[in-house]
DRENDO-1510 file (C-alpha; in Angstrom, 1 decimal, always signed):
<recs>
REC; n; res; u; v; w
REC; 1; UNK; +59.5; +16.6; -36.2 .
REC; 2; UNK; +56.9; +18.6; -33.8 .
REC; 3; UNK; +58.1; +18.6; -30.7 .
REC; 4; UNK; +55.8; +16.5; -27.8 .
REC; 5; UNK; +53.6; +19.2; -25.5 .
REC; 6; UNK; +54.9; +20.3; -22.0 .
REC; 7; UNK; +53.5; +19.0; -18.8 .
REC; 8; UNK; +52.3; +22.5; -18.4 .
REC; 9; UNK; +50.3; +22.4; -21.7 .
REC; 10; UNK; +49.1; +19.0; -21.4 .
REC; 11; UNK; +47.4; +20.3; -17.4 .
REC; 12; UNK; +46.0; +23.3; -19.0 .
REC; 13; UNK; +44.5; +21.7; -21.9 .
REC; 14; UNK; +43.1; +19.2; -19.2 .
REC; 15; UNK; +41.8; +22.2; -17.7 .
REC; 16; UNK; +40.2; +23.8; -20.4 .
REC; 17; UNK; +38.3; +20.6; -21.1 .
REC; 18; UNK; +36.6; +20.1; -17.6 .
REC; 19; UNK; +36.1; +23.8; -17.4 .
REC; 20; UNK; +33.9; +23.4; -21.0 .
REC; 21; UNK; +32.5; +19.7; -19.5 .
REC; 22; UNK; +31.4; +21.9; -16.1 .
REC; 23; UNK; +29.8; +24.8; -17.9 .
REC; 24; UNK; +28.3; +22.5; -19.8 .
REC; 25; UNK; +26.7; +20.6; -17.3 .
REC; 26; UNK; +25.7; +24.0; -15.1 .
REC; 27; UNK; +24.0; +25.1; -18.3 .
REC; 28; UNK; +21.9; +21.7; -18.5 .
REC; 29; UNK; +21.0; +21.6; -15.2 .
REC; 30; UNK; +20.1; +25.0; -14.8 .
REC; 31; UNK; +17.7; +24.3; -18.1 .
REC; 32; UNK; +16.4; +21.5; -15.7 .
REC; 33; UNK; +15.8; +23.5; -12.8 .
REC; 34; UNK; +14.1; +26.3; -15.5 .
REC; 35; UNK; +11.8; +23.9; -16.4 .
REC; 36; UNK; +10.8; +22.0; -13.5 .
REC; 37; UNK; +9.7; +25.5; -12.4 .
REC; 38; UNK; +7.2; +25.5; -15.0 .
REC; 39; UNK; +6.0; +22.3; -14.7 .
REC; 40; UNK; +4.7; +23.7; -11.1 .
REC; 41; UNK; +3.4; +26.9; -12.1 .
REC; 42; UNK; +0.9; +24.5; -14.7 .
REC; 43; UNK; +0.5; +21.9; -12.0 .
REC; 44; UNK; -2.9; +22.8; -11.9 .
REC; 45; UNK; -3.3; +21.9; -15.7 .
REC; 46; UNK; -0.9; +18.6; -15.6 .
REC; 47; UNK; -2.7; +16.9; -12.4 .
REC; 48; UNK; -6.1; +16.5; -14.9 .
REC; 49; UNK; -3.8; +15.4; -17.4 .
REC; 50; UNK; -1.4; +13.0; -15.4 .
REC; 51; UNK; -5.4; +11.6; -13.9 .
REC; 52; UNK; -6.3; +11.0; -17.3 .
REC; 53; UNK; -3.3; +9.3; -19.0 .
REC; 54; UNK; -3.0; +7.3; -16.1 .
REC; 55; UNK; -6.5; +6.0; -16.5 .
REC; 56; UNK; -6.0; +5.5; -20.2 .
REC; 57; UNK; -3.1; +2.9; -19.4 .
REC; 58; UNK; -6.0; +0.7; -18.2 .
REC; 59; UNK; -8.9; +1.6; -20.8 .
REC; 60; UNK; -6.8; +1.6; -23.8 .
REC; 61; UNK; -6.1; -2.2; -24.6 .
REC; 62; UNK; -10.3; -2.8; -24.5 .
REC; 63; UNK; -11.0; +0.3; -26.2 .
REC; 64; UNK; -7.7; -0.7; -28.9 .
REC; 65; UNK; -10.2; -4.4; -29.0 .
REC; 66; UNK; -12.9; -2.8; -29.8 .
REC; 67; UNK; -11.8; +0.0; -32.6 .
REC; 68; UNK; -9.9; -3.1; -34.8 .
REC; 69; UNK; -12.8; -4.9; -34.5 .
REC; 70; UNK; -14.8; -2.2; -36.4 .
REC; 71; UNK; -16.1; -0.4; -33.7 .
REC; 72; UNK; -16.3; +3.7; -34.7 .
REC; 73; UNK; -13.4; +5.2; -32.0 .
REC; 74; UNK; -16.0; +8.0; -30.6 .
REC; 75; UNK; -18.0; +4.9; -29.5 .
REC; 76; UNK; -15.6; +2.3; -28.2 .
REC; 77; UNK; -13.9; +5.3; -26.3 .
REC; 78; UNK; -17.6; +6.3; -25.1 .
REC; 79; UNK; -18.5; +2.9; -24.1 .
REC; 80; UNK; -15.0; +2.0; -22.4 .
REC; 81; UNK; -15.3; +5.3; -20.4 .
REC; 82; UNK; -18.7; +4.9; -19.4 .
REC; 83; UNK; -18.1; +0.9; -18.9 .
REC; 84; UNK; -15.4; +2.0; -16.3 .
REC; 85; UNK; -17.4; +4.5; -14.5 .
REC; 86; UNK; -20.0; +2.2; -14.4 .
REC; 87; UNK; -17.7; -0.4; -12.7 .
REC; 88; UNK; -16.2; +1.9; -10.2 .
REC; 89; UNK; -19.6; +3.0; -9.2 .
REC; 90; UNK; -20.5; -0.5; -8.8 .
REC; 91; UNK; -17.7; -1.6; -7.0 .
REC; 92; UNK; -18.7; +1.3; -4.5 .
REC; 93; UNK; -21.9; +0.2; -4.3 .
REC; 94; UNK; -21.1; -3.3; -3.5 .
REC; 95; UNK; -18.2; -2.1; -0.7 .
REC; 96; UNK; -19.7; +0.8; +1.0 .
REC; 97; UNK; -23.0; -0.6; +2.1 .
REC; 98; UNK; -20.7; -3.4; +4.3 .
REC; 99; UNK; -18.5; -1.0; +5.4 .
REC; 100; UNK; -21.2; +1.2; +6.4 .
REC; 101; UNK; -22.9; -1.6; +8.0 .
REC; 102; UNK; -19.6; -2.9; +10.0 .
REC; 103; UNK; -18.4; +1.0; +10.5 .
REC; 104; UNK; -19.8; +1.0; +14.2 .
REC; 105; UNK; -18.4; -2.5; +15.1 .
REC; 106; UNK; -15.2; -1.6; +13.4 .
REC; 107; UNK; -14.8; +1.5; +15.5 .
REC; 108; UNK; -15.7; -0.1; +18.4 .
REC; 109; UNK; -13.4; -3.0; +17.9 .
REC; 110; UNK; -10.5; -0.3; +17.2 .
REC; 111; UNK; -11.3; +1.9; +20.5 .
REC; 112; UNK; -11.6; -1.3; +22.5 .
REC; 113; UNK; -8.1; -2.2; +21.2 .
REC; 114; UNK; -6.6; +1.0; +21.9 .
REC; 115; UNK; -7.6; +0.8; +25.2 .
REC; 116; UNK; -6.2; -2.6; +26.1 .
REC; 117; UNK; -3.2; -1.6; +24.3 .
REC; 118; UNK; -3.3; +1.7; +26.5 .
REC; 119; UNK; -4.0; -0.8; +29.5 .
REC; 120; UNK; -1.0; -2.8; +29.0 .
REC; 121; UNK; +1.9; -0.4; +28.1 .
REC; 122; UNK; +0.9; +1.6; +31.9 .
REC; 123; UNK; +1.0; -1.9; +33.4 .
REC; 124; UNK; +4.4; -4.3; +34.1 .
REC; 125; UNK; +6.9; -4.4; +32.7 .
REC; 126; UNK; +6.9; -1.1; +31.0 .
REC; 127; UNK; +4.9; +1.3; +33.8 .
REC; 128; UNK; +4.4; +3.7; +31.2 .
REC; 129; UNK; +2.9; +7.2; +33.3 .
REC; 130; UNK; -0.3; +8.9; +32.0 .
REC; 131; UNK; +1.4; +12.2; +31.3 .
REC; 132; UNK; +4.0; +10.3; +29.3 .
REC; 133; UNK; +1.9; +8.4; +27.5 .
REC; 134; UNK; -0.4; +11.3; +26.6 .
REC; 135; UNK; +2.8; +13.4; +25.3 .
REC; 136; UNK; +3.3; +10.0; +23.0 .
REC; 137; UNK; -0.1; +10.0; +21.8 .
REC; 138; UNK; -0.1; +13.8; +21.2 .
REC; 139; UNK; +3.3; +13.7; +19.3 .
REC; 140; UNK; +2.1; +10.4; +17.1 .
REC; 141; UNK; -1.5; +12.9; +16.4 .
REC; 142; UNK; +0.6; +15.8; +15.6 .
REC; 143; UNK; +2.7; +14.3; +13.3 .
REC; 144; UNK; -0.1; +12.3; +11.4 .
REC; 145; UNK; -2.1; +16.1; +11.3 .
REC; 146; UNK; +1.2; +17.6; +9.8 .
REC; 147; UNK; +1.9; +14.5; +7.5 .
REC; 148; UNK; -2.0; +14.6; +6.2 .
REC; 149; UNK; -1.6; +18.5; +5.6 .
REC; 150; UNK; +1.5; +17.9; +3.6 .
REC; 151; UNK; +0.1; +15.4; +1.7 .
REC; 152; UNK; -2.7; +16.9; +0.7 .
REC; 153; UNK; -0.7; +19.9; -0.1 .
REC; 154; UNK; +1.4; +18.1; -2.5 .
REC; 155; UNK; -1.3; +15.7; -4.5 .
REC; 156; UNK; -3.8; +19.1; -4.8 .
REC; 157; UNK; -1.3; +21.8; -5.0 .
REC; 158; UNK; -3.5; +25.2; -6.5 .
REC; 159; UNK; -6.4; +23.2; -6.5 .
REC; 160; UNK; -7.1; +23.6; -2.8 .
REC; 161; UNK; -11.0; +24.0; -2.7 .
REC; 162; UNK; -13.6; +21.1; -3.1 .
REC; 163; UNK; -15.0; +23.0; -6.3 .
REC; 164; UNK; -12.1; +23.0; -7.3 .
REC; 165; UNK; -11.1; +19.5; -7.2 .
REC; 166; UNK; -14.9; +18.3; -8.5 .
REC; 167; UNK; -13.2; +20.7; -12.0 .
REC; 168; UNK; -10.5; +18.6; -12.1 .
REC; 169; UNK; -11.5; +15.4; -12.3 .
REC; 170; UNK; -14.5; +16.2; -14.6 .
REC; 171; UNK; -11.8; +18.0; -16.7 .
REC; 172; UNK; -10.0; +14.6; -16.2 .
REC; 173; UNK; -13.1; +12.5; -17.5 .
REC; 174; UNK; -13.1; +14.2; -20.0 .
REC; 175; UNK; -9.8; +14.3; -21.5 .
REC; 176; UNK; -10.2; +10.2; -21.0 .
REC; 177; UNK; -12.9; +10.4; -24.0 .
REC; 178; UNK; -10.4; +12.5; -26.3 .
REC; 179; UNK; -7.9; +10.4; -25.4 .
REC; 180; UNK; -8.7; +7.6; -25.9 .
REC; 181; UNK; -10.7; +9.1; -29.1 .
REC; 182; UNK; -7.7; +10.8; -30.7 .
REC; 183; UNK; -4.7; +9.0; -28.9 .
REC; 184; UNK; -3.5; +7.5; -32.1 .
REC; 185; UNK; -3.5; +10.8; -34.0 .
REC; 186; UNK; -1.1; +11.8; -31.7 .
REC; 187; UNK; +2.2; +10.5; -33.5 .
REC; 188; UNK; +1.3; +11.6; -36.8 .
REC; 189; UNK; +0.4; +14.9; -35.6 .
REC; 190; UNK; +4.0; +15.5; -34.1 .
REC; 191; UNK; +5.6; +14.1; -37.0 .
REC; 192; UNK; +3.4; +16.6; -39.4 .
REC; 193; UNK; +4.0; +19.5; -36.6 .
REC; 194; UNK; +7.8; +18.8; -35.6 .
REC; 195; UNK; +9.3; +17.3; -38.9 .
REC; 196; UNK; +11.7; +14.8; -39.4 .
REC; 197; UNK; +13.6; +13.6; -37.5 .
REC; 198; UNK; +12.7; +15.6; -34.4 .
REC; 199; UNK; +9.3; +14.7; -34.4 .
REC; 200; UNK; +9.9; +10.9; -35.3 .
REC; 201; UNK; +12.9; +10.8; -32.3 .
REC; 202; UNK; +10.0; +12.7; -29.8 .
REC; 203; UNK; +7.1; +10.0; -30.6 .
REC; 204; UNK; +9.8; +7.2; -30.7 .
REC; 205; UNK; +10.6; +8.0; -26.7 .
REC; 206; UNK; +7.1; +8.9; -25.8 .
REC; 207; UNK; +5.6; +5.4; -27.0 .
REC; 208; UNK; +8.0; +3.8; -24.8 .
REC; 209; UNK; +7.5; +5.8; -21.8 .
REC; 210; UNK; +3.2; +5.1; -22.4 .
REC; 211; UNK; +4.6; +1.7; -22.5 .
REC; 212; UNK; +6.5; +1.7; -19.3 .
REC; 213; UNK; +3.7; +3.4; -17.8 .
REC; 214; UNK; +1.0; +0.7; -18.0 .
REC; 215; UNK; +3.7; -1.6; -16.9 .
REC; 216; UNK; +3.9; +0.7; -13.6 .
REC; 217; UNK; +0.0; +0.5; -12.9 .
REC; 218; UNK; -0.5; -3.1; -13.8 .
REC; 219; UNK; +2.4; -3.4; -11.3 .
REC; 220; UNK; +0.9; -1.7; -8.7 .
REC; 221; UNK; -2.6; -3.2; -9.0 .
REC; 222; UNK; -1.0; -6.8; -9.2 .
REC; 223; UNK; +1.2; -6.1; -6.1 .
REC; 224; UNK; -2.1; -4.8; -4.4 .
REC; 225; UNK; -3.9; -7.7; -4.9 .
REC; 226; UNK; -1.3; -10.3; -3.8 .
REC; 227; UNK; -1.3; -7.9; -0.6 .
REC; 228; UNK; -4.4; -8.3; -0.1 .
REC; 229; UNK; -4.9; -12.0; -1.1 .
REC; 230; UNK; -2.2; -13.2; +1.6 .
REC; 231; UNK; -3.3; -10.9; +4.6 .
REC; 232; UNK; -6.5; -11.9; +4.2 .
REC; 233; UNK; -6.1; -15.8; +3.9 .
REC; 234; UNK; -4.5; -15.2; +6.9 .
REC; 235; UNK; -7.2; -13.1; +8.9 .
REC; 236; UNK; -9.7; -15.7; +7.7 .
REC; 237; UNK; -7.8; -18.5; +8.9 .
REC; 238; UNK; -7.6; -16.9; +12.1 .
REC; 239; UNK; -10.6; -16.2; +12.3 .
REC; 240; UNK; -10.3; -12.4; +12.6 .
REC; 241; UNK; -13.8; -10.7; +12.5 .
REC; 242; UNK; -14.5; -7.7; +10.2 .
REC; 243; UNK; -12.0; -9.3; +7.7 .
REC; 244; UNK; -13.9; -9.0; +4.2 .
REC; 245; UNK; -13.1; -5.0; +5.0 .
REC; 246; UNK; -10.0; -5.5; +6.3 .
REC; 247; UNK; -9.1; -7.0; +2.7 .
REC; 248; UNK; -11.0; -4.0; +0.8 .
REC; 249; UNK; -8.7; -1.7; +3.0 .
REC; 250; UNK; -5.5; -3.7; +2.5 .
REC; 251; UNK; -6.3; -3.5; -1.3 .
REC; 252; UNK; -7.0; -0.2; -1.4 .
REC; 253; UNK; -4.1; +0.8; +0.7 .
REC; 254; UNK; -2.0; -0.7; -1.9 .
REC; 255; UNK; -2.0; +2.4; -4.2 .
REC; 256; UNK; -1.1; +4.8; -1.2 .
REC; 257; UNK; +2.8; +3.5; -0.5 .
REC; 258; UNK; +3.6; +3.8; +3.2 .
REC; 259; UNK; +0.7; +4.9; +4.8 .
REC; 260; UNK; -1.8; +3.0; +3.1 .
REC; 261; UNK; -0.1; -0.3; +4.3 .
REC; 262; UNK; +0.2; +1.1; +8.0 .
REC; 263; UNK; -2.9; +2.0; +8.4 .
REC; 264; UNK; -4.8; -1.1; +7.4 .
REC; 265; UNK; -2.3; -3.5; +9.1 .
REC; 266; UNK; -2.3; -1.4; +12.2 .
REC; 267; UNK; -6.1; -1.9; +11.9 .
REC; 268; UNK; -6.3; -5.5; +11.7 .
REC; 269; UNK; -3.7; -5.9; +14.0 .
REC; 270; UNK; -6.0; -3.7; +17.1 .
REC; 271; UNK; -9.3; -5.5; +15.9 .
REC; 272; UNK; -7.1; -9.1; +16.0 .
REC; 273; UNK; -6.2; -8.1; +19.5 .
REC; 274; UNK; -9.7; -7.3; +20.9 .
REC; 275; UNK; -11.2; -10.0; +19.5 .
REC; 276; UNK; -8.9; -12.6; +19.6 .
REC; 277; UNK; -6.0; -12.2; +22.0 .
REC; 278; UNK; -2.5; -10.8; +22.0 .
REC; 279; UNK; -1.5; -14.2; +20.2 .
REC; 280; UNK; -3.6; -13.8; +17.0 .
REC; 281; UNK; -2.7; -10.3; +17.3 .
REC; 282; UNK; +1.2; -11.3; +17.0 .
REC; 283; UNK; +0.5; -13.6; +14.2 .
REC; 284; UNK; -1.3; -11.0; +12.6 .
REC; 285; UNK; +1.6; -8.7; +13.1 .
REC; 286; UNK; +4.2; -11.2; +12.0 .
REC; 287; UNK; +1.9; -12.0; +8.5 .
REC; 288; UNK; +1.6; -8.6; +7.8 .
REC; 289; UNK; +5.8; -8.1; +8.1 .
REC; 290; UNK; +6.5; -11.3; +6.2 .
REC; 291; UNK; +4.0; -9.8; +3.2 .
REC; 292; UNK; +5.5; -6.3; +3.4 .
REC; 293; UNK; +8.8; -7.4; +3.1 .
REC; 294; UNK; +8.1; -10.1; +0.3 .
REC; 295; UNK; +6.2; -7.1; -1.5 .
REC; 296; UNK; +8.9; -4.6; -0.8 .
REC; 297; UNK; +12.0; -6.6; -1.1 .
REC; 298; UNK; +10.8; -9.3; -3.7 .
REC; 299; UNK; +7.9; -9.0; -5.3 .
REC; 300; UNK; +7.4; -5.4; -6.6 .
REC; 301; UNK; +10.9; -5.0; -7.9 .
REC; 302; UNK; +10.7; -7.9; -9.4 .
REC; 303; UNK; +7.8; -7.1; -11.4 .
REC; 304; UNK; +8.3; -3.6; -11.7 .
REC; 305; UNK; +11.4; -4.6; -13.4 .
REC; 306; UNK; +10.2; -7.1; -15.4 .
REC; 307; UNK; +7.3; -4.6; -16.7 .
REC; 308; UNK; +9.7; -1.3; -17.1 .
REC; 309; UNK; +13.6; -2.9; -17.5 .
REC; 310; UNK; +14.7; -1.9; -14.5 .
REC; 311; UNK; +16.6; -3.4; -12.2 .
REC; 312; UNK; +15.6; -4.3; -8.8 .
REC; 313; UNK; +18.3; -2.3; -7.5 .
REC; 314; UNK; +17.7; +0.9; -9.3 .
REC; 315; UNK; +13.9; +0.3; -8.3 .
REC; 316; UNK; +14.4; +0.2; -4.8 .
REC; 317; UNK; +17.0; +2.9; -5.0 .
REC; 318; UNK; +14.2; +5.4; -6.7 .
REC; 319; UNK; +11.5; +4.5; -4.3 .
REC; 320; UNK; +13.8; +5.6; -1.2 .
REC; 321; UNK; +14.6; +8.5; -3.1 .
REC; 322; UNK; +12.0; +9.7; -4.0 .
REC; 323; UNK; +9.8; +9.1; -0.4 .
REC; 324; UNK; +13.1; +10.7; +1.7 .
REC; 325; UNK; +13.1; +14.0; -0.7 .
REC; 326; UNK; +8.7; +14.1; -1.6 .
REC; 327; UNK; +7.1; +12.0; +1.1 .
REC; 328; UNK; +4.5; +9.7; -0.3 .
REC; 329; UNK; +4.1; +11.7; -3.6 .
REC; 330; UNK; +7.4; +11.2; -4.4 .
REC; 331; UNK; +7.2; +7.1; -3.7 .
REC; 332; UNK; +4.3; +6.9; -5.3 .
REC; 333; UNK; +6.4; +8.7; -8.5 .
REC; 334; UNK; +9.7; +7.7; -8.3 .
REC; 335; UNK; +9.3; +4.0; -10.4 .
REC; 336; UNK; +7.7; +5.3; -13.4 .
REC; 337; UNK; +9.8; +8.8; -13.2 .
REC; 338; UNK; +13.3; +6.9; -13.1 .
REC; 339; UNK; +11.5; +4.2; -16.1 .
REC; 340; UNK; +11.0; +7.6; -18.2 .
REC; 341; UNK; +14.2; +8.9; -17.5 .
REC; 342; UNK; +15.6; +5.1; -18.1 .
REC; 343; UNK; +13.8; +5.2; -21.5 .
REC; 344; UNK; +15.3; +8.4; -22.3 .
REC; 345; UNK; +19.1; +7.2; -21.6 .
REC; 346; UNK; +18.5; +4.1; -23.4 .
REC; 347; UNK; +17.2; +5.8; -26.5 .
REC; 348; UNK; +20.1; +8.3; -26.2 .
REC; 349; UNK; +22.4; +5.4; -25.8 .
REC; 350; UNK; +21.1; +3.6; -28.8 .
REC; 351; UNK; +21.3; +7.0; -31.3 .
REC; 352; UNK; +25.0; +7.6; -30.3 .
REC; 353; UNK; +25.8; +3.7; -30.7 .
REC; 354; UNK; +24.3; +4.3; -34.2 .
REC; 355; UNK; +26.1; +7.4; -35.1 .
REC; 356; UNK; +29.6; +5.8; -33.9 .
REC; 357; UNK; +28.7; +2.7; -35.9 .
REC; 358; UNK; +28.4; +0.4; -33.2 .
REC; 359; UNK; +26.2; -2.6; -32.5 .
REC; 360; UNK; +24.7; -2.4; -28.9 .
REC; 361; UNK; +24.1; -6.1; -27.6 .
REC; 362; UNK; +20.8; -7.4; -26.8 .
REC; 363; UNK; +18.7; -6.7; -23.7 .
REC; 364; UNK; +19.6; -8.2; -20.7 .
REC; 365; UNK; +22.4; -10.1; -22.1 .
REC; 366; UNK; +25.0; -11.5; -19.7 .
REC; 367; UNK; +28.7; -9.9; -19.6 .
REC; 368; UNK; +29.8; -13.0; -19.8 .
REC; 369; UNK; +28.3; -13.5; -23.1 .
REC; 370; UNK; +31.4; -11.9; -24.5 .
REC; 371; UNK; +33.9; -13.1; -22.5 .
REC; 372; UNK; +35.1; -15.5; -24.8 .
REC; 373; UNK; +35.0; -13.0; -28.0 .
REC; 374; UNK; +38.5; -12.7; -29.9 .
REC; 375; UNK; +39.2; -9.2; -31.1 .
REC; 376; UNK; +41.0; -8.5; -34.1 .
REC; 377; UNK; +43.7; -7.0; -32.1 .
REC; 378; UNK; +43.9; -9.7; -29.5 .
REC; 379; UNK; +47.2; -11.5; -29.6 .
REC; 380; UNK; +46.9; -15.3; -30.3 .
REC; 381; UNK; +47.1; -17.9; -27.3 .
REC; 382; UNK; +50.7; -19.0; -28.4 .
REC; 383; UNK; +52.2; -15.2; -28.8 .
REC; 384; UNK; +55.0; -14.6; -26.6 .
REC; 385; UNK; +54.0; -12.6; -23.8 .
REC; 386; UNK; +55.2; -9.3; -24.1 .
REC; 387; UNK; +57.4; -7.1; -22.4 .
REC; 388; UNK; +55.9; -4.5; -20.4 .
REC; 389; UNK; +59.2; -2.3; -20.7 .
REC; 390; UNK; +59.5; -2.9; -24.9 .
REC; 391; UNK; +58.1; -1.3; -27.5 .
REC; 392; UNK; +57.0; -2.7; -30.4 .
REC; 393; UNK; +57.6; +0.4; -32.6 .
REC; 394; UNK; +60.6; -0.1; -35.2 .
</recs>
């Protein structure tokens, strides 16, 4: 009979094991760090890239229409990408002339409400001094200067000049075409190039990940809108003037997390008090809080998670993260990087249940679901409880 291990042993063969789990883990994360590194030294080549998958998320379901409808794939993908030029340039066409228009009234609706609010904070009850607020005012500019330079160092990293930008996204436009051209080929292509299963494994995770993309920007343009639709019921209501802009701006502030949405509701808010008092002006503050926290709080992890599987929690969670460690970059990123590396988990999760020979349960199904299963090794309800202290060994 072997004799049982030592408690000596039995700690050092403990310690072995996390030493090889710690290595382990060093090893994958300096692989991480390794390539992350990369990733920055070819920003330059991904941003065109990242521009054109993104806009493919949105031109691929008409373009998909056309192409199993007949349609050669050069042309649909021409026609889509000129179609969606065509309405962008409309769209500007239709916008700019009425903000151009309103620009001078809108400026001078914004000055005049910075002065009144400048008016009222050096009156009673507040007294505020000139010199004081003038150190305010020059620490708020400061900071906006800073945060502007840092974001525009992060979005256009190595692509700093205008010429250079004007590359990109024509380099952008016109990966969109091929795209949306050879998209499909793509799959086969890694299967033929990476074999079996590698390649099948790699295409499997990547069509989910396209997938949880589009989710993202529908997401995001659906959560812009309802933004937009709510303030602006409310400004027209009020009877706020400039408020057709004011909507355009909210809108378009959707797709710039944080600053987007402070800047047009600070805007509404300085026009509402100008031209109709400080109580519209608190109205419009107080509907602009109640939508950002329905859209914050409620409505875009909610839909966000309905579109990628991802909790509310875990959205919310990766938004905070990633604006505390990127700034608005890293907001704007965080949903659809934590639903790719969700998407990778779960595929992991599902190849290891398949190699152990279990059955994962479906999506989203309760725990308590399987509260009432009976295992085989489950003692009946009429066994005698047993003794803690016994053994059932003979």
């Amino acid at each position: 009979m072997t004799a049982p291990p030592t408690r000596a042993q039995v700690v050092l063969s403990g310690l072995r094991s996390s030493a090889v789990v710690s290595l382990q883990i060093v090893l994958v994360v300096a692989a991480f760090w390794v390539l992350m590194w990369v990733l920055g030294k070819l920003w330059v080549i991904l941003l065109p890239v990242l521009f054109a998958i993104i806009v493919c998320t949105v031109l691929w379901p008409p373009a998909r229409w056309m192409r199993n409808r007949g349609v050669p794939a050069a042309a649909a993908s021409l026609v889509m990408m000129l179609l969606a030029v065509g309405v962008f340039a409309g769209v500007i066409s239709l916008i700019v002339p009425s903000i151009v228009s309103q620009a001078p009234e809108l400026a001078s609706r914004a000055t005049d409400g910075v002065h009144k609010l400048q008016d009222w904070i050096q009156g009673p009850p507040l007294n505020v001094k000139d010199e004081q607020l003038d150190n305010m005012v020059g620490t708020v500019t400061d900071k906006l200067q800073s945060s502007a330079s840092s974001i525009a160092e992060g979005v256009f990293s190595g692509v700093g000049t205008a010429t250079s930008i004007l590359v990109t996204l024509f380099t952008a436009l016109i990966l969109v075409f091929f795209f949306l051209k050879d998209g499909p080929k793509f799959i086969p292509w890694l299967d033929r190039t990476a074999g079996k299963p590698s390649g099948t494994h790699i295409g499997e995770v990547l069509t989910r990940m396209w997938n949880s993309l589009g989710g993202f920007i529908r997401t995001q343009a659906i959560v812009s809108f309802v933004d937009a639709a709510l303030i602006g019921a409310g400004l027209f209501i009020l009877g706020v003037p400039l408020a057709g802009v004011l909507v355009v701006i909210t809108f378009l502030g959707g797709f710039i997390p944080i600053v987007g949405a402070f800047v047009a509701g600070a805007l509404a808010v300085l026009i509402a008090l100008v031209s109709n008092g400080l109580t519209t002006a608190l109205i419009v503050l107080g509907i602009i809080l109640a939508v950002q926290q329905l859209e914050g709080n409620v409505l875009q992890p909610w839909l966000q998670s309905k579109s990628m599987d991802l909790h509310a929690v875990i959205v919310l969670l990766a938004v905070t993260l990633g604006g505390t460690l990127f700034g608005i970059t890293g907001a704007f990123l965080a949903v659809p990087a934590a639903a790719a590396l969700a998407v990778i988990l779960r595929y992991l999760n599902e190849q290891i249940a398949e190699r152990a020979g279990e059955t994962l349960p479906p999506t989203n199904t309760p725990v308590s679901a399987h509260a009432g299963e009976v295992r085989d090794d489950d003692p009946p309800d009429d066994a005698p409880a047993q003794d803690p202290g016994t053994s059932t060994a003979t």
